[in-house]
MITOR-767364 format. One record per atom (N, C-alpha, C, O): residue in one letter; y, z, x. Coordinates in steps of 0.2 Angstrom, whole numbers, padded with zeros to 4 digits, always signed. Layout:
BEGIN
AYZX
...
//
This chain:
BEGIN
X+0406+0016-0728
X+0404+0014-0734
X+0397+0012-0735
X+0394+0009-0730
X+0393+0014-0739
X+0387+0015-0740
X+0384+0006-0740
X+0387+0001-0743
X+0379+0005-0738
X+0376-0003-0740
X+0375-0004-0749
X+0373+0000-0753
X+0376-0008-0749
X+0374-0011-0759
X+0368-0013-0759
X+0367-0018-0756
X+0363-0010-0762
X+0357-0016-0762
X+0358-0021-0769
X+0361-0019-0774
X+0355-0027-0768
X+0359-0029-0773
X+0353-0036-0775
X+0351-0041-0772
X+0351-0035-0781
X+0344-0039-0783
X+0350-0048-0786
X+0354-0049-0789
X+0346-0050-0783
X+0348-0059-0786
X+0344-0062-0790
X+0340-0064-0787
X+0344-0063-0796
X+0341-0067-0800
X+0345-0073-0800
X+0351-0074-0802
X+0340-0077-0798
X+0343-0085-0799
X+0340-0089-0803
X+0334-0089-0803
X+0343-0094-0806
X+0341-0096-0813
X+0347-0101-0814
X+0352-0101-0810
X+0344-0105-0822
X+0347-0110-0825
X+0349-0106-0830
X+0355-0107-0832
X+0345-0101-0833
X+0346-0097-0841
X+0349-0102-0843
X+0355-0104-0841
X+0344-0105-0847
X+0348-0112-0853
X+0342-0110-0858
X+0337-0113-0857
X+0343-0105-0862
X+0347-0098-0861
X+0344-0092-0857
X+0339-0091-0854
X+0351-0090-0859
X+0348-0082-0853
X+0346-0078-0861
X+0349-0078-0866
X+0341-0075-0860
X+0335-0072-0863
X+0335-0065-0861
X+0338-0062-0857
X+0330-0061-0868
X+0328-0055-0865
X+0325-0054-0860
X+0325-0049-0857
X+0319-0060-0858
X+0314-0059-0852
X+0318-0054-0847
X+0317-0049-0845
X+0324-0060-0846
X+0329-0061-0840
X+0333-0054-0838
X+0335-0052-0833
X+0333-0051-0845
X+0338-0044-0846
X+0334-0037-0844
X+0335-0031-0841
X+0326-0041-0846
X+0321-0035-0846
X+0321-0033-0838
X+0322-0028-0835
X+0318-0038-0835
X+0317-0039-0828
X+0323-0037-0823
X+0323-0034-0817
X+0328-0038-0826
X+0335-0037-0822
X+0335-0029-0823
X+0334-0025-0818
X+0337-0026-0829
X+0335-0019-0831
X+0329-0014-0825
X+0331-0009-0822
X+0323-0017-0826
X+0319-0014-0823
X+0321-0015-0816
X+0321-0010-0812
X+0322-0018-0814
X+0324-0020-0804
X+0330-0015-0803
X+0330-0012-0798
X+0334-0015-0806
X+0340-0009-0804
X+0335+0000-0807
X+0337+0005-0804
X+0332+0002-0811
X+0331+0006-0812
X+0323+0007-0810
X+0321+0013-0810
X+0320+0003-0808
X+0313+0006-0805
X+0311+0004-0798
X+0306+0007-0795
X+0317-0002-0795
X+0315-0007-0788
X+0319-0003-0785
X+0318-0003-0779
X+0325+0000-0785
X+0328+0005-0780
X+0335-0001-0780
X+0337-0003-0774
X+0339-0005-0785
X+0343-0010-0783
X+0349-0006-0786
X+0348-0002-0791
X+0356-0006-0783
X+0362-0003-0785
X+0364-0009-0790
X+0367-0008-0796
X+0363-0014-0788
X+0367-0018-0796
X+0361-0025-0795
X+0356-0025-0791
X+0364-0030-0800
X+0360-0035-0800
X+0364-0041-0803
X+0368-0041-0808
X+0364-0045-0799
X+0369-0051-0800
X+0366-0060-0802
X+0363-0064-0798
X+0367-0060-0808
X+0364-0066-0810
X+0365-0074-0806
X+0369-0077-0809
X+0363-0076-0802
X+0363-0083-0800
X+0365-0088-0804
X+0361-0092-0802
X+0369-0092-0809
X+0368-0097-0814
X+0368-0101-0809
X+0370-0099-0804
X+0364-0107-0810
X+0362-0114-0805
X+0364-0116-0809
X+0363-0114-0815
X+0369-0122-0808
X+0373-0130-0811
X+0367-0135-0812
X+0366-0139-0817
X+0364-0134-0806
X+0359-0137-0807
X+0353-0136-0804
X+0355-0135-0798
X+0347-0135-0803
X+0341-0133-0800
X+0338-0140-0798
X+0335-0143-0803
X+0337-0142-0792
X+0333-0148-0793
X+0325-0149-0794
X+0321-0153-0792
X+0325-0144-0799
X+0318-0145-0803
X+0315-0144-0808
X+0310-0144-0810
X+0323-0144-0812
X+0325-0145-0820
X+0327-0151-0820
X+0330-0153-0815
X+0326-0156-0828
X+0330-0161-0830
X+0336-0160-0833
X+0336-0157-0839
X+0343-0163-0829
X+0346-0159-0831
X+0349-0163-0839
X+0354-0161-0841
X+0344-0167-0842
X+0347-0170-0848
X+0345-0164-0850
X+0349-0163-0855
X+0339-0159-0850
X+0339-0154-0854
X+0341-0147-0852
X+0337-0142-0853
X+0349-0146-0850
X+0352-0141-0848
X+0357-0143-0850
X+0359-0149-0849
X+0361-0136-0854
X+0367-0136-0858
X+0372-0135-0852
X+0371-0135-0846
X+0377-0135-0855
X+0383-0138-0848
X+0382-0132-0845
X+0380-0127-0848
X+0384-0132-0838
X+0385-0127-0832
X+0389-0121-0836
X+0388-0115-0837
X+0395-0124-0837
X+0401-0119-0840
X+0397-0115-0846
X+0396-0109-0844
X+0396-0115-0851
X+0392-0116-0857
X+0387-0109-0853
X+0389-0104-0854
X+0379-0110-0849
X+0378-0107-0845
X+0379-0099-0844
X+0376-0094-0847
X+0384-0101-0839
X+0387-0097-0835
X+0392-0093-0841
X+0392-0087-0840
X+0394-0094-0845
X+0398-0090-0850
X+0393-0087-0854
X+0394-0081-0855
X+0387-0089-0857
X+0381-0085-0861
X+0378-0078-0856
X+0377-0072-0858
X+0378-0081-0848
X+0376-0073-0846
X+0382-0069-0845
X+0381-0063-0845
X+0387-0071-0844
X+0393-0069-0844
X+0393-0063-0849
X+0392-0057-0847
X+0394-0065-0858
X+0392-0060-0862
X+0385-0058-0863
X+0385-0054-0867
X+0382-0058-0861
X+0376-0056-0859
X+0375-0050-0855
X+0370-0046-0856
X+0380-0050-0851
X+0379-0045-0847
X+0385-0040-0845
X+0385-0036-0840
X+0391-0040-0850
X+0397-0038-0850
X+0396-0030-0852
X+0399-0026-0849
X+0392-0029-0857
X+0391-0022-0856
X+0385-0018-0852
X+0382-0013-0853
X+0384-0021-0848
X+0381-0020-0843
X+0383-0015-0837
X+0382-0011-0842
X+0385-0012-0832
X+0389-0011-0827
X+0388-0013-0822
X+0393-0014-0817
X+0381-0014-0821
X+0379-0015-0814
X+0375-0023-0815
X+0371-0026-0811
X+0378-0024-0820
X+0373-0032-0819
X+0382-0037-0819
X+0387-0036-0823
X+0381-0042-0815
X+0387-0047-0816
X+0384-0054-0816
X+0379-0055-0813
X+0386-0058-0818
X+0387-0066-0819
X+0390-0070-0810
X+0395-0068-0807
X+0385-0073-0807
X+0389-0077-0803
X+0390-0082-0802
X+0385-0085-0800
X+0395-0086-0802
X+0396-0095-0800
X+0397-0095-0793
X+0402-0099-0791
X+0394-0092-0788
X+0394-0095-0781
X+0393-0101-0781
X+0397-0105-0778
X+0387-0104-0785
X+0383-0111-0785
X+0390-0116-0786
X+0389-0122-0784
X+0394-0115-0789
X+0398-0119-0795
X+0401-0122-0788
X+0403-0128-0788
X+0403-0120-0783
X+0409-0124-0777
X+0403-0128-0773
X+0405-0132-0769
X+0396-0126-0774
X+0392-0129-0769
X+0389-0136-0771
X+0389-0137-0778
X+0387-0140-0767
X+0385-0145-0768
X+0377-0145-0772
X+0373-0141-0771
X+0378-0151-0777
X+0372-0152-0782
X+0366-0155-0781
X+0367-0159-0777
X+0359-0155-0782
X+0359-0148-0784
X+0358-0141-0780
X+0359-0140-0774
X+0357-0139-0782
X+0357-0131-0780
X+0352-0131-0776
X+0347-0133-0778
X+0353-0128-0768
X+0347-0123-0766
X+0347-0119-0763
X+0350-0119-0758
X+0343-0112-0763
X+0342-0105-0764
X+0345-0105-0755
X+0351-0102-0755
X+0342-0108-0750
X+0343-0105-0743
X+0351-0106-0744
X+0354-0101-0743
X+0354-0112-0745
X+0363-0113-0745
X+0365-0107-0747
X+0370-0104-0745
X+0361-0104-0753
X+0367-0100-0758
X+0365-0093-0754
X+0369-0090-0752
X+0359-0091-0752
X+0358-0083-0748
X+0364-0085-0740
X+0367-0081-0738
X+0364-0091-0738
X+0368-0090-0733
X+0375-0089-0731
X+0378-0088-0726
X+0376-0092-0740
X+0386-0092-0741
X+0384-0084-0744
X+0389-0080-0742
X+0380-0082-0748
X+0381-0075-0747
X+0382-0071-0742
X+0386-0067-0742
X+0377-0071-0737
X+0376-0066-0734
X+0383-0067-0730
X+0386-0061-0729
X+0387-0074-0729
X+0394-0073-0726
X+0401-0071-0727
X+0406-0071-0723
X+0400-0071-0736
X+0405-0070-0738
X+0403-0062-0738
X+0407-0058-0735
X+0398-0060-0742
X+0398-0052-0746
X+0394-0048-0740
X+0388-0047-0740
X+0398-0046-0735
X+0397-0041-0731
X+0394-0034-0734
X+0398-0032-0739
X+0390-0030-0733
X+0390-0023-0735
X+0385-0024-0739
X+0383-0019-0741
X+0381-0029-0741
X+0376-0029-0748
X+0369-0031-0744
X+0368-0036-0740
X+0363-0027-0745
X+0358-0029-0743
X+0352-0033-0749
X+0348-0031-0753
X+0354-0039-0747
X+0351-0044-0754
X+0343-0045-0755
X+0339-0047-0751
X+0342-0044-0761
X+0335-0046-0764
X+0333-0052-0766
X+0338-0054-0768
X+0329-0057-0766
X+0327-0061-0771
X+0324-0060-0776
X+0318-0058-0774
X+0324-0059-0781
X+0320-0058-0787
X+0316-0064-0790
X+0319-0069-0792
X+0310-0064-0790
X+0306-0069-0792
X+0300-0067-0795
X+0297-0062-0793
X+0298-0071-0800
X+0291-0071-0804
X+0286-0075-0798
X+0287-0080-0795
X+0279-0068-0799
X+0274-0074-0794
X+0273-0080-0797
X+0269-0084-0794
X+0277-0082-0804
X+0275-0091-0803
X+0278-0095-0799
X+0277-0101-0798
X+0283-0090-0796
X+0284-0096-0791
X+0283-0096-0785
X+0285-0100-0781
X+0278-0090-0784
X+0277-0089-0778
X+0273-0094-0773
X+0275-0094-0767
X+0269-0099-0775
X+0266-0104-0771
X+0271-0111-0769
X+0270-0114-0764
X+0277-0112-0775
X+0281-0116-0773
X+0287-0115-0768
X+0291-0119-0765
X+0287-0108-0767
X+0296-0106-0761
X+0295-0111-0756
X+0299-0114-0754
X+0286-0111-0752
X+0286-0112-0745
X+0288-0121-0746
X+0289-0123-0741
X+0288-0124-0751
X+0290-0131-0751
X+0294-0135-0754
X+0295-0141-0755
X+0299-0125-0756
X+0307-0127-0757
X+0312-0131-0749
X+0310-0131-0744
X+0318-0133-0751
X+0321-0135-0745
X+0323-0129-0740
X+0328-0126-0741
X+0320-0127-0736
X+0322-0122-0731
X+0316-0115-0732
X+0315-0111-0728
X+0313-0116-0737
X+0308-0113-0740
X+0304-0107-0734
X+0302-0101-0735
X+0303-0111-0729
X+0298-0105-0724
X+0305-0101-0721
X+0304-0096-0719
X+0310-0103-0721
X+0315-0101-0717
X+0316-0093-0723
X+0315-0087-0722
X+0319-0096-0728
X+0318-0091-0736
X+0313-0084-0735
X+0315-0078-0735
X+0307-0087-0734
X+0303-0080-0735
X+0302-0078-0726
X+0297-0074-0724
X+0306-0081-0722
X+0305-0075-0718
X+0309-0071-0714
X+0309-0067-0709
X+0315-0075-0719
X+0323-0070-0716
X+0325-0065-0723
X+0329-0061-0723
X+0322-0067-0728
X+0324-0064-0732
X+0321-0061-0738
X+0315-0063-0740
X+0322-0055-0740
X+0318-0049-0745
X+0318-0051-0750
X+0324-0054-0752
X+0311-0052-0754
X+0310-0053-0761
X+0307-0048-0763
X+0304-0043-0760
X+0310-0048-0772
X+0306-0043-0776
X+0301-0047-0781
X+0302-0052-0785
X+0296-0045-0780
X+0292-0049-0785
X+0287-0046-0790
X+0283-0041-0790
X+0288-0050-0796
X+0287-0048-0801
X+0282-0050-0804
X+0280-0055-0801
X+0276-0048-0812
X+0269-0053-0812
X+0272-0059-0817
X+0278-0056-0819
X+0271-0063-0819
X+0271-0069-0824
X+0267-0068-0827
X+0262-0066-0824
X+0266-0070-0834
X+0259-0071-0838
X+0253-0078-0834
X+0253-0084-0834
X+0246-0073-0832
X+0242-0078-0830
X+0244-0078-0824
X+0241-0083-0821
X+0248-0075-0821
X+0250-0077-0810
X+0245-0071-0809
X+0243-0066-0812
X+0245-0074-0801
X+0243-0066-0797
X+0245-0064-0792
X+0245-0068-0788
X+0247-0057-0788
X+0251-0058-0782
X+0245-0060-0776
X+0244-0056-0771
X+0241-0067-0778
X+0237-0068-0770
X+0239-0071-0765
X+0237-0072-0759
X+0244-0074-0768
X+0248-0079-0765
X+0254-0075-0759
X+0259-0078-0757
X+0254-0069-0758
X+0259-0064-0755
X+0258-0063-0750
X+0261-0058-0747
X+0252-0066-0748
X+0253-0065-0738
X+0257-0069-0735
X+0258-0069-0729
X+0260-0074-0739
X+0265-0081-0735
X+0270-0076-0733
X+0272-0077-0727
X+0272-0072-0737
X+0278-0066-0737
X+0278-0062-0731
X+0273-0060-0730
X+0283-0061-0727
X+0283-0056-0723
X+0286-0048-0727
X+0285-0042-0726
X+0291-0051-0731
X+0295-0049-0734
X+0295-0047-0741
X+0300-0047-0744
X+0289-0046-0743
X+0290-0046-0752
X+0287-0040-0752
X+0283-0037-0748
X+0291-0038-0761
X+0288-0029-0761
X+0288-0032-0769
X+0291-0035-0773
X+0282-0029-0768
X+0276-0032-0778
X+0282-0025-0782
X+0283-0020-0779
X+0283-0026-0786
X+0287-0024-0792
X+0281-0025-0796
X+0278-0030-0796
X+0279-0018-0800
X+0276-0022-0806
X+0280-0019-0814
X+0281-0014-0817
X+0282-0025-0814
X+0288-0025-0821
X+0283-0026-0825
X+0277-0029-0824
X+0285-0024-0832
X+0282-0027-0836
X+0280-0035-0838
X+0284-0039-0839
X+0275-0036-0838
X+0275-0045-0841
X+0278-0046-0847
X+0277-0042-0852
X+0281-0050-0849
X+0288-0051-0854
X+0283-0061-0856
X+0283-0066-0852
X+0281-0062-0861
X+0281-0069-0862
X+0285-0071-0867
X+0283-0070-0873
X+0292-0073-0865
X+0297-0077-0869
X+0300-0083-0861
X+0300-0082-0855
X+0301-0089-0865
X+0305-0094-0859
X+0311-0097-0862
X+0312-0096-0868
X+0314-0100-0859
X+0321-0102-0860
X+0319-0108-0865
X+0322-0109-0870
X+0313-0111-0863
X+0312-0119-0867
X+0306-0117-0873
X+0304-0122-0877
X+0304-0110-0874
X+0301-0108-0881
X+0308-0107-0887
X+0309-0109-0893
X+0313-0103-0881
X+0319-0104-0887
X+0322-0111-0890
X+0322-0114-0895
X+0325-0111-0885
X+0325-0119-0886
X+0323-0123-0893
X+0326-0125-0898
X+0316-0124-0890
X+0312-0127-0897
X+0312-0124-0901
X+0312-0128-0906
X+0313-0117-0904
X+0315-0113-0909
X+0318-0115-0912
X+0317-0117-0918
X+0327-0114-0908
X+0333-0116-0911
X+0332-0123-0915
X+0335-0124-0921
X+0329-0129-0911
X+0328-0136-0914
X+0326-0135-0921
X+0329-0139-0926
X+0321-0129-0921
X+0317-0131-0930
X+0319-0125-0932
X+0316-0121-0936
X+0325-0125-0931
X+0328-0118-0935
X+0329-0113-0937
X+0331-0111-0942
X+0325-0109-0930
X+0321-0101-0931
X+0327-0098-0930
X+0332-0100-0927
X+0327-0093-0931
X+0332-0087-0928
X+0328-0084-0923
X+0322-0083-0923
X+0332-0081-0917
X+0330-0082-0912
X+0335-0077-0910
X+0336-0078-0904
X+0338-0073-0912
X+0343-0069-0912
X+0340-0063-0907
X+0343-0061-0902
X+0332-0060-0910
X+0329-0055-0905
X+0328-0058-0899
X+0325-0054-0896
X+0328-0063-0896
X+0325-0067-0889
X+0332-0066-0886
X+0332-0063-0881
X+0338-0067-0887
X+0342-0068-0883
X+0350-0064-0885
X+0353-0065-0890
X+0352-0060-0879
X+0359-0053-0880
X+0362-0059-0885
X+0363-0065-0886
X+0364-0053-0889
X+0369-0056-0897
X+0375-0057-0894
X+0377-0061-0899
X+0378-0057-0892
X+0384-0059-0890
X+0385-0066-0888
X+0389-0071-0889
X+0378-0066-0883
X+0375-0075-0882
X+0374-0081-0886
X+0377-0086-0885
X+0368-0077-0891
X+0365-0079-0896
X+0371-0084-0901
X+0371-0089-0903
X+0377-0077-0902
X+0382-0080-0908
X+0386-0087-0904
X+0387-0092-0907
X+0386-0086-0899
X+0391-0090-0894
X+0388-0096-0894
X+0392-0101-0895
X+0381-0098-0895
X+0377-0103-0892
X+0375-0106-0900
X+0372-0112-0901
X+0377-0102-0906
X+0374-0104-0912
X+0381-0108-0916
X+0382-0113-0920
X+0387-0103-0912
X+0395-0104-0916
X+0394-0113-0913
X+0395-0117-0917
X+0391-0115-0905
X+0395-0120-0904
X+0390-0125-0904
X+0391-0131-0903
X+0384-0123-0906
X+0377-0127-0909
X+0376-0129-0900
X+0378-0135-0898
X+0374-0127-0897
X+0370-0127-0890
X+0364-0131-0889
X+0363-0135-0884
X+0360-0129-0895
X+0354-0131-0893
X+0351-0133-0899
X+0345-0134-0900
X+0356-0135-0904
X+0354-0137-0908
X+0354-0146-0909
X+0351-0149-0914
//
């Protein structure tokens, strides 16, 4: 059986966005990835989680989000792990349950300066392959920390989860920032309003 390469976008998506589809799109079609598996975080310890819509809620927006997709899926690995979330736990219960898969990190160089002083962080970038992408205003100089990272240059996309947000507050339609199946789900049950 062939190996899977397989890109992880890991995230809050409160909401999942077109950035998030954009990026995930171009990483299976120009980064060499067989699929791409969205990470939902219950919680990120470096989000307020007063402003993050419930986990389940979440997790159901990239859900449809990504249904007619084929190679992109939703995952709640995070949901059975302890709160909050962090990246080295979650590549590690990967790497032991899903045998056959050669895993990516997907990352915006904005975050490239913070991984080395996430929890487990130098362990992160030198056991494990990133894909890295630019941010509006980053740069990739901060990429000799990396043993491991291969520069993607995706398109730069400026939309964020907390511009929609504030949108939806002052009553924009916001229907083009985020997959419509999402968008109806999070407006039917007022999410963000």
């Amino acid at each position: 059986m062939a190996i899977k390469r397989t890109g992880l976008l890991f995230g809050s998506f409160n909401p999942v966005h077109i950035g998030h589809m954009a990026v995930a799109g171009y990483m299976k079609e120009f980064a060499g990835m067989d699929e791409i598996w969205f990470i939902v975080s219950p919680q990120n310890p470096f989000k307020n989680p007063e402003q993050l819509a419930s986990p389940a809620a979440r997790l159901h927006m990239v859900r449809l989000a990504t249904e007619d997709h084929p190679s992109f899926s939703a995952s709640d690995i995070e949901f059975g792990m302890p709160v909050p979330s962090y990246t080295l736990n979650t590549m590690k219960k990967l790497t032991r349950e899903f045998t056959g898969r050669d895993f990516h990190i997907i990352t915006g160089t904005d975050n490239i300066e913070s991984i080395v002083s996430w929890k487990g962080g130098r362990t992160l970038v030198r056991d494990y392959q990133f894909l890295v992408y630019p941010r509006p205003g980053d740069s990739f100089s901060r990429l000799s920390l990396f043993s491991k990272a291969i520069i993607v240059n995706a398109p730069v996309i400026e939309v964020s989860s907390s511009f929609i947000r504030k949108a939806l507050k002052e009553g924009k339609d916001m229907r083009a920032f985020v997959p419509l199946r999402a968008y109806e789900y999070l407006v039917k049950n007022r999410i963000y309003l």
